[in-house]
N, C-alpha and C positions, 0 to 999 in steps of 0.2 A: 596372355599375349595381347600389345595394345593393336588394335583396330585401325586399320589405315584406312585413306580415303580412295575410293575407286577410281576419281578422275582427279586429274592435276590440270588446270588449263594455265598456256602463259602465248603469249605472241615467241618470244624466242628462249630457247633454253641453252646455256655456254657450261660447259663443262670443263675443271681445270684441273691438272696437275698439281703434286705436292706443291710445289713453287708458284702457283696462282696464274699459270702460263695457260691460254684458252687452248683446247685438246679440240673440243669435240661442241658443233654450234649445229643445234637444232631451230626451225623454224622461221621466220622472215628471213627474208636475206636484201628486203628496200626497206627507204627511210617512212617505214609509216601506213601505206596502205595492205603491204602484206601480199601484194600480187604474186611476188617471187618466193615460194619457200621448199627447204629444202635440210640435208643434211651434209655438215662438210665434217672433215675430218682432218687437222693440224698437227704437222708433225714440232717435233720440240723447241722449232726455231720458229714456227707459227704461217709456214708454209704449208696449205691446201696438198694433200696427199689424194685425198679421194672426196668425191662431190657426188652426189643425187640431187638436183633440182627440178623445179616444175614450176609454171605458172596458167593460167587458162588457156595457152595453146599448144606450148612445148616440153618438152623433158630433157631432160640428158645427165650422163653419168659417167664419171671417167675414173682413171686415175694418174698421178705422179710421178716422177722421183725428184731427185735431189738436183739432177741437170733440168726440171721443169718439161723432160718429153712428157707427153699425154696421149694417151690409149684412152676414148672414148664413142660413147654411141650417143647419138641424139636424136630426136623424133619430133618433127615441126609440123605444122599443120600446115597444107596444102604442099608443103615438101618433101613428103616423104621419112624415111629412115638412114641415115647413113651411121656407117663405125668408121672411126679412121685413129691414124697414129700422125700427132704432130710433132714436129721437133721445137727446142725449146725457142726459137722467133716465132713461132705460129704457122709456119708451113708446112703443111700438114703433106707427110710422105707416104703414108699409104692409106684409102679409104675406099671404103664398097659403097654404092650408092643406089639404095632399093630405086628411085626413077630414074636414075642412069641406068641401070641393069633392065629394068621395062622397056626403055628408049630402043635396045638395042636388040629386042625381041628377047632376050633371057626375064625367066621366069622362075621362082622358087618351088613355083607348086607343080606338082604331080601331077 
């Protein structure tokens, strides 16, 4: 059996479909310094279905469909955590908001 190499390193990695269609895009997601990276995930028309991103202050991770609603969480530095559901303008119709939910005296923990 031939011997692979343990590490593979690249700034971004794109993964494609029989038909050369971009599926699946690992790593950078800016032109160049690398601040933003992350994993998205393209459905066959090359529309973002699902996203995990970061960069040195923030995260977030959601998902799609085909009308562009979005079901995600995101987590900002000096902002707290929220989850919300947007519809597909960006007006986001339902979300929890960990310092809204503080503001208001509710608390998660026991």
């Amino acid at each position: 059996m031939a011997k692979g190499t343990d590490v593979v390193r690249t700034a971004r990695l794109e993964v494609v479909d029989r038909r050369g269609r971009t599926r699946v895009v690992i790593g950078s997601f800016t032109g160049g310094d690398g601040d933003t990276v992350g994993l998205s995930v393209l459905d066959s028309h090359g529309i973002e279905r699902l996203f995990i991103v970061t960069d040195e202050t923030d995260a977030s991770a959601g998902v799609t469909n085909a009308e562009n609603n979005v079901a995600g969480l995101m987590v900002n530095e000096g902002e707290g955590a929220y989850v919300f559901v947007a519809a597909p303008d960006g007006t986001t119709v339902r979300s929890l908001d960990s310092k809204a939910s503080r503001k208001r005296g509710r608390s998660s923990k026991k």
